[in-house]
SEKOL-109233 format. One line per field, with one value per residue (C-alpha): residue number from 1; residue in one letter; y, z, x. Coordinates in Angstrom, 2 decimals, decimal comma. Example, Ala and Ser with C-alpha at 12.3 -4.5 7.8 and 13.67 -1.06 7.14 Angstrom:
BEGIN
seq	(1|2)
type	(A|S)
c2	(-4,50|-1,06)
c3	(7,80|7,14)
c1	(12,30|13,67)
This chain:
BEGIN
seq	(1|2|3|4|5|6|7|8|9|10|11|12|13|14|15|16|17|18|19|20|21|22|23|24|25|26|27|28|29|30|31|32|33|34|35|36|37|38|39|40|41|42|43|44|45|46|47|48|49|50|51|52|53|54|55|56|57|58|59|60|61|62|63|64|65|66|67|68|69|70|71|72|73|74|75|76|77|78|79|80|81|82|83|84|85|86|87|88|89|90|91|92|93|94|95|96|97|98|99|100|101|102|103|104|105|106|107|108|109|110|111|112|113|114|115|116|117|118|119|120|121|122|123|124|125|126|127|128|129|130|131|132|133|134|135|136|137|138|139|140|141|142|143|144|145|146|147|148|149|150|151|152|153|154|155|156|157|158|159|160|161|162|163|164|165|166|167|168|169|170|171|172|173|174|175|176|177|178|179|180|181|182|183|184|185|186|187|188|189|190|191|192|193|194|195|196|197|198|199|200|201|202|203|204|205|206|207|208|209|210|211|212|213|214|215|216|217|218|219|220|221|222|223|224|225|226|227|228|229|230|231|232|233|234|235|236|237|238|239|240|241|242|243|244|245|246|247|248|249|250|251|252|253|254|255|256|257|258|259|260|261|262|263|264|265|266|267|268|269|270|271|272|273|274|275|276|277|278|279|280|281|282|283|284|285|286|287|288|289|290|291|292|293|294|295|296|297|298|299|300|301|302|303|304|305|306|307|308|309|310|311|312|313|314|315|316|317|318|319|320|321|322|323|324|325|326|327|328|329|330|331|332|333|334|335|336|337|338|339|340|341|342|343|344|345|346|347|348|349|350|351|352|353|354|355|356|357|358|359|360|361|362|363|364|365|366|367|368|369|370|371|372|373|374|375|376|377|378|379|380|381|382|383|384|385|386|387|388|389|390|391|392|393|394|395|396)
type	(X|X|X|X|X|X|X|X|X|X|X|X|X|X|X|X|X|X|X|X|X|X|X|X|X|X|X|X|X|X|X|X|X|X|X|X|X|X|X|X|X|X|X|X|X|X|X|X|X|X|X|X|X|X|X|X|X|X|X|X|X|X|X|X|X|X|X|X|X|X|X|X|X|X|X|X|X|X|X|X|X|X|X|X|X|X|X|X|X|X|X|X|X|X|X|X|X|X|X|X|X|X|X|X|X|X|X|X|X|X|X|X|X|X|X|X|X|X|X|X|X|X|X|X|X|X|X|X|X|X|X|X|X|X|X|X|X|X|X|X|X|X|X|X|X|X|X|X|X|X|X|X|X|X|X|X|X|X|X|X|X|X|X|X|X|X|X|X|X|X|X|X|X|X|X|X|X|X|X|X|X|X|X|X|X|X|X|X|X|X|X|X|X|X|X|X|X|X|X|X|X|X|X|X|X|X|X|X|X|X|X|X|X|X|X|X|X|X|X|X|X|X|X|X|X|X|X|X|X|X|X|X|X|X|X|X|X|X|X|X|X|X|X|X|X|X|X|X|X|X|X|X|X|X|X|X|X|X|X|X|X|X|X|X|X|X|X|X|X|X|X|X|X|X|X|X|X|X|X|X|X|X|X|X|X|X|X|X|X|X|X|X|X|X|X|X|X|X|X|X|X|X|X|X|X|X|X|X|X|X|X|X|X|X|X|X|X|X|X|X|X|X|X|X|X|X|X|X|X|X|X|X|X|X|X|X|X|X|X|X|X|X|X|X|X|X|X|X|X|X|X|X|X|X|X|X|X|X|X|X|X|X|X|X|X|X|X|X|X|X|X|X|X|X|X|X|X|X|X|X|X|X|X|X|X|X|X|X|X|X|X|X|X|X|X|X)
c2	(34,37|37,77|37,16|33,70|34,94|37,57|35,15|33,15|35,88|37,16|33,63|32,79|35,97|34,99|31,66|33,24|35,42|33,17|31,15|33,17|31,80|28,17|29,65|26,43|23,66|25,99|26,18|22,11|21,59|24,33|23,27|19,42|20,01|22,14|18,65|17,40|19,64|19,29|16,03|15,79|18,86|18,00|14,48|16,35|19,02|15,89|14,43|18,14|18,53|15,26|15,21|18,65|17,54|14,64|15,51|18,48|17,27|15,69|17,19|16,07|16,17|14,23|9,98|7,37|4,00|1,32|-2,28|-3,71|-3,82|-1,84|0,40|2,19|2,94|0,08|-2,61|-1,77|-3,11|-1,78|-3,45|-1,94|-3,39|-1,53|2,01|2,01|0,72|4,01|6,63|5,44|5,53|7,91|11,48|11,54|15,30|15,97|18,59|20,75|18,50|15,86|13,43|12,15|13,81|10,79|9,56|6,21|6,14|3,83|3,50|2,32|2,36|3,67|4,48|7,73|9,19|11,11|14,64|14,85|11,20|9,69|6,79|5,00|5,78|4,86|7,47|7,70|7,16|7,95|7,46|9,62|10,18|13,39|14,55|13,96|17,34|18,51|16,78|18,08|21,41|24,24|21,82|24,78|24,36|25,99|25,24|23,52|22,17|19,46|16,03|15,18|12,34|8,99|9,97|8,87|11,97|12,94|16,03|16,37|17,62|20,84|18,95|15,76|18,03|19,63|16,30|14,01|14,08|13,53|14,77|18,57|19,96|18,45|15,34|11,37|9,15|5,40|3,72|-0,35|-0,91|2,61|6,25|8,80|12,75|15,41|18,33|20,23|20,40|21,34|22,15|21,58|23,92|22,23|18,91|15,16|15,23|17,86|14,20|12,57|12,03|12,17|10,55|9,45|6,46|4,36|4,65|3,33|0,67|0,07|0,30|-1,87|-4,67|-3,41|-2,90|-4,24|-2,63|0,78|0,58|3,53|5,73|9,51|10,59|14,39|14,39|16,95|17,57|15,99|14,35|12,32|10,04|7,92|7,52|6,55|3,62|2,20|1,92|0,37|-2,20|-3,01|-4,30|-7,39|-6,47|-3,98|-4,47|-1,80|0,53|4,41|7,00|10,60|11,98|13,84|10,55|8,69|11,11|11,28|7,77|7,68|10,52|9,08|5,92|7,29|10,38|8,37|6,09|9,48|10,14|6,49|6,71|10,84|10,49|7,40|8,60|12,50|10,64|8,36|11,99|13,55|11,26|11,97|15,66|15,05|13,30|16,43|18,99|17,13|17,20|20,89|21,76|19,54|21,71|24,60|23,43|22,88|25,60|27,48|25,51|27,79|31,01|28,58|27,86|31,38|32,55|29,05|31,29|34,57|32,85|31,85|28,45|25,10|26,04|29,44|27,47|24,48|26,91|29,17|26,03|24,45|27,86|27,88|23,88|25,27|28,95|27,14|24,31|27,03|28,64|25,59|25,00|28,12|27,80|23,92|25,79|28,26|26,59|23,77|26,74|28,12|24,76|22,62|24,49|24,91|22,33|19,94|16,09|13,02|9,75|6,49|7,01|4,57|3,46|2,93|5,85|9,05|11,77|15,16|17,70|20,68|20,35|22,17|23,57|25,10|26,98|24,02|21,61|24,33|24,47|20,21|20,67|23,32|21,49|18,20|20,60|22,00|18,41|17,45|20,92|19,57|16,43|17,40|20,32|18,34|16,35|19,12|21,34|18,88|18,73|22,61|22,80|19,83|20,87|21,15|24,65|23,11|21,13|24,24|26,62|24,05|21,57|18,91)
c3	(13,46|14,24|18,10|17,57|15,33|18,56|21,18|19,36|19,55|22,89|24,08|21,68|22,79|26,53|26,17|24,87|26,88|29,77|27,94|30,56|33,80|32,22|30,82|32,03|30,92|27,77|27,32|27,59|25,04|22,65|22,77|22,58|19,02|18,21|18,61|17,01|14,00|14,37|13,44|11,02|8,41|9,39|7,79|4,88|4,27|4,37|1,88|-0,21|0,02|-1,22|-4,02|-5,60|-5,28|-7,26|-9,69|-10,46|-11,76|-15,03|-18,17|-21,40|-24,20|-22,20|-22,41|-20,27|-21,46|-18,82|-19,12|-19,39|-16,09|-14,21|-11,29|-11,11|-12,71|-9,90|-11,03|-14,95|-17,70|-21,11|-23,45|-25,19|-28,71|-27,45|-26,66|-30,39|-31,41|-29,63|-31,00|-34,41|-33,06|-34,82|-32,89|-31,13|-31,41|-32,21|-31,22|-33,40|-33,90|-35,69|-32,86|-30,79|-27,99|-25,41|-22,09|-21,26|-17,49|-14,53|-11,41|-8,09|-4,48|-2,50|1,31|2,92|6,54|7,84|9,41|12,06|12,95|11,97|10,79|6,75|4,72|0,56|-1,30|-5,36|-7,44|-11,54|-14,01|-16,97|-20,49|-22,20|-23,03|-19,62|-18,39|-21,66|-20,51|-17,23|-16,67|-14,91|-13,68|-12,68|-11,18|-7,96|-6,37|-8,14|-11,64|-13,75|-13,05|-16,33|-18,69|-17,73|-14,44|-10,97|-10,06|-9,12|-8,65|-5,39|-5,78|-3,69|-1,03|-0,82|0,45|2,86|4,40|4,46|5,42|4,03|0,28|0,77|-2,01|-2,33|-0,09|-1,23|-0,79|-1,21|-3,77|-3,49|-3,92|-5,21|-4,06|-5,70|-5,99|-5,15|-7,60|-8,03|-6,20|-8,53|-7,89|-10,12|-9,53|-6,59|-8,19|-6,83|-9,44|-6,59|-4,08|-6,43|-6,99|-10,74|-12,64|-15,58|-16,78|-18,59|-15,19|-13,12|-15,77|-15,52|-11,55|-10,63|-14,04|-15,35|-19,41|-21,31|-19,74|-18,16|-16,39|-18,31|-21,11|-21,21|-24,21|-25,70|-28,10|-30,97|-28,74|-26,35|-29,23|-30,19|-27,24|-28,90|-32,03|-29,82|-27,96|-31,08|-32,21|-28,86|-29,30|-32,99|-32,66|-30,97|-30,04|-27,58|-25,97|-23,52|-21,20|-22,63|-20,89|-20,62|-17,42|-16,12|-15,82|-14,53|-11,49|-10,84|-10,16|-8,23|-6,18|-5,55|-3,98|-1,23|-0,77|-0,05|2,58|4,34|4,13|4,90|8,40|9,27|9,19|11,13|13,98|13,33|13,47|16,72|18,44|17,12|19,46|22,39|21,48|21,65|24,48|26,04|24,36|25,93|28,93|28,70|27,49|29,38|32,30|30,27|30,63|34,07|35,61|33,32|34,32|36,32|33,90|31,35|33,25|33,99|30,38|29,52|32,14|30,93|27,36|25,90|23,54|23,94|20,44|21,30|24,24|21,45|19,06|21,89|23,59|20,15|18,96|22,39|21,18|17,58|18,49|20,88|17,92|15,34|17,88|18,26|14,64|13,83|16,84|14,87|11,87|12,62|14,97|12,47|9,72|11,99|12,83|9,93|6,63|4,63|7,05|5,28|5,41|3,72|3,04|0,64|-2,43|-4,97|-6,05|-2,37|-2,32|-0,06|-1,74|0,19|0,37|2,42|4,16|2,62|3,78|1,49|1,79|0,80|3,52|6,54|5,40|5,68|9,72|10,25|9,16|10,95|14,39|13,45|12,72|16,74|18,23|16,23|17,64|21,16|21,34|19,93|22,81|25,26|23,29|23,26|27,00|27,46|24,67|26,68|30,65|32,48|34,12|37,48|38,00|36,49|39,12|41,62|41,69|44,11)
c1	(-1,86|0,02|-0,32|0,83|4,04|4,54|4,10|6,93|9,14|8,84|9,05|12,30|13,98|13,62|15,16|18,06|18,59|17,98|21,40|23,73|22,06|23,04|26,19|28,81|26,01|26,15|29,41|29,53|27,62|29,14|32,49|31,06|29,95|32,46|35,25|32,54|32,67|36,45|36,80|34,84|36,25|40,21|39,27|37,64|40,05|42,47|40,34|40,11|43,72|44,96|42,43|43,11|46,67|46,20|43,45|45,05|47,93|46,48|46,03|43,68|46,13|48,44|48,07|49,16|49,56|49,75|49,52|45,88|44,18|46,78|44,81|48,75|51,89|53,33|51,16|52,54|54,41|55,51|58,12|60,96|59,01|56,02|57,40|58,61|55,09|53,39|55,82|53,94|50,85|48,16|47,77|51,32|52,38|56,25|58,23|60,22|62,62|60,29|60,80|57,66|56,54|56,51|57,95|58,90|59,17|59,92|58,46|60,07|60,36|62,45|63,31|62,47|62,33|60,11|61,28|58,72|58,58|61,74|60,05|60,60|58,16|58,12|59,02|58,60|61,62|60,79|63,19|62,02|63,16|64,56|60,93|60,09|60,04|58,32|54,96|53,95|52,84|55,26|57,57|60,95|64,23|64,32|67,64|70,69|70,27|68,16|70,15|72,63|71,65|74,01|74,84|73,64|71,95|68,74|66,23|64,15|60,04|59,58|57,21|59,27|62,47|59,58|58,71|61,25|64,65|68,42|67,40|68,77|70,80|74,21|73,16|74,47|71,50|71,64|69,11|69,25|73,02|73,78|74,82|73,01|73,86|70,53|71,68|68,31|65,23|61,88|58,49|55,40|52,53|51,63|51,02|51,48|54,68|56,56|56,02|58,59|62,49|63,72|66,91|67,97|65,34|68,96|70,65|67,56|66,98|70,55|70,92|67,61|67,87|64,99|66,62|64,09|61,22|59,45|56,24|54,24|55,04|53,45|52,96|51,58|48,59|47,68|44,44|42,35|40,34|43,38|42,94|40,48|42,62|45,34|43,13|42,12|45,37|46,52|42,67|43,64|47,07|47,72|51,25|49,65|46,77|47,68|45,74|45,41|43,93|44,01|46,40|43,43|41,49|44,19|44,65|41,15|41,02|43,63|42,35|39,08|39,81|41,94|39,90|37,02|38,60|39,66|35,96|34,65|36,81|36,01|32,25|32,03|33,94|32,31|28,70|30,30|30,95|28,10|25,98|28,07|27,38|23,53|23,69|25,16|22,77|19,84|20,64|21,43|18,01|16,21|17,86|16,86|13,18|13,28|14,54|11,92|9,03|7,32|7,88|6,84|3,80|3,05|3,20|0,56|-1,62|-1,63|-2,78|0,53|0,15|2,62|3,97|5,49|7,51|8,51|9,46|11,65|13,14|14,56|15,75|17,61|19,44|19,84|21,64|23,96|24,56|25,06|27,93|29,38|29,49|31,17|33,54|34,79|34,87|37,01|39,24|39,88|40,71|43,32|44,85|44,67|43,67|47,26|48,85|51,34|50,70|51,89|49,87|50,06|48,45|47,50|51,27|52,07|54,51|54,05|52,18|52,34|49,81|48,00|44,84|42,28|39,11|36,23|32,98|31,03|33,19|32,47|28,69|28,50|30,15|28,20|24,95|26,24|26,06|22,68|21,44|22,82|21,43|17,80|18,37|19,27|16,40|13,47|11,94|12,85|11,10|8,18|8,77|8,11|4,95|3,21|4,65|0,97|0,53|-0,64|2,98|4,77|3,47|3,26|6,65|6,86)
């Protein structure tokens, strides 16, 4: 068994080392699983990027109360009657002032352009209520001031301003029929809330004839336990019937669906590569194994087994795969990881975010180009553990 383990390794090392007589048929194949590898984690740090955005942006003791079967705050509808119904619902916290903690806030769509393609995009426009500030998490002035109450004016999220053009401080934008005034830009930890544009909720009800109504109303609980108190409340009463859930769950959702169609399209056209890739990696060992032949042959001779040259030949496909795989890795961290991107998210508004890779994303490309160098070694190394020593030493 030790001579066999030996044989192995003498056998293993020589392939290797014979890599540099091959070294542009190498290369090919290297940098052919490396695009491979490419493609695939850009479309998963996509993925990673836009769903910590999102999911991260929810919190537990926070509810959002939507109108039954509403997948978004878009597809919502809450009544004037009912916004007075859920400040008296059970497990509403109040602020110092005695008054409930809740938001009543409205939704819409507006026109944006794009700074690096100059194309219109939707951006999010939220009207939000006094307490509206109060219920997200780290949400800070950074340039100008918050917008004033009855006024057309409006505050800018940090990644929006990044993105998209004619929203810089002390801009006019136009809004339907109306001008409005950008007087503060904000960010918010990083969250999907820095992809939106903020006013006064009266003057967008007002502006777009939407009095009577808001599409979702946030509201802060005594604790994350309160939720189901809340969602009875909102199942009892017939005047309700509404949609409650907890902010973190509502993000999550949202973050899954379009995460996974960033997913459902990068694997396909990673897996669509990845056979291209094999394609190339068997031809490069096959080469391997012929211009070998007779040294394999030889080594059969002197008392060397078929499995030593099996073993040697597919460590030869799975080194150069590994390479590759590293190479994608680290040439996608360099270009994409912390890049800044944009995409529709489930209200049909831009949401920006960063690409973002992770240990556990690099280890799934790197696996994909192991699972192409297996691939692409395997019957070449079945080639060299069956090659007969007579047409080894003796090629037509």
């Amino acid at each position: 068994m030790r001579s066999l383990w030996l044989q192995v390794v003498a056998v293993t090392a020589i392939n290797l080392k014979s890599i540099a007589q091959r070294r542009w048929l190498s290369l090919s194949t290297v940098v052919a699983i490396a695009l491979v590898v490419i493609v695939l984690l850009a479309f998963l740090a996509m993925a990673n990027g836009f769903q910590r955005t999102i999911a991260g942006s929810g919190a537990d003791d926070i509810a959002i109360v939507l109108r039954a079967g509403s997948q978004a705050e878009i597809n919502s509808t809450v009544s004037r009657d009912q916004v007075r119904l859920i400040e008296d619902g059970p497990g509403i916290a109040r602020g110092s002032d005695g008054k409930p903690l809740i938001s009543p806030e409205l939704y819409l769509v507006v026109d944006g352009i794009k700074r690096s393609t100059g194309t219109k995009a939707n951006l999010p426009l939220r009207g939000i209520g006094e307490r509206g500030t109060e219920l997200r998490k780290g949400v800070t002035i950074t340039a100008g001031r918050m917008f004033n109450r009855g006024s057309n004016e409006v505050v800018v999220g940090k990644a929006l301003l990044r993105e998209f053009e004619g929203l810089d401080l002390g801009s006019t934008v136009s809004f339907g029929a109306t001008r409005w005034n950008v007087v503060g830009v904000f960010e918010a930890g990083g969250s999907v809330f820095e992809s939106e544009i903020w006013a006064d909720l009266n003057v967008v009800q007002s502006l777009f004839n939407r009095n009577n109504v808001v599409q979702t109303v946030r509201a802060r609980l005594t604790g994350p336990a309160a939720l189901n108190e809340l969602k009875s409340y909102s199942d009892t009463d017939p005047r309700l019937k509404l949609d409650v859930k907890s902010e973190a769950a509502y993000f999550a959702e949202q973050a899954s669906q379009t995460s996974d169609l960033i997913q459902k399209l990068g694997w396909p056209l990673a897996i669509a590569m990845a056979l291209g890739a094999v394609a190339g990696a068997l031809n490069t060992m096959y080469s391997s194994v012929a211009s070998r032949a007779t040294e394999i042959a030889t080594l059969r001779a002197i008392g060397f087994g078929g499995f030593p040259a099996f073993v040697g030949t597919l460590a030869e496909s799975l080194s150069l795969a590994v390479i590759g795989g590293l190479l994608g890795a680290a040439a996608t961290w360099l270009i994409f990881d912390g890049v800044t991107a944009s995409t529709l998210g489930g209200n049909f508004t831009q949401v920006v975010f960063d690409f973002k890779l992770s240990p556990w994303l690099i280890a799934e490309g790197v696996a994909l180009a192991l699972i192409v160098g297996l691939i692409g070694g395997l019957f070449p190394a079945l080639r060299a553990a069956r090659l007969p020593i007579v047409e080894g030493l003796y090629p037509h």
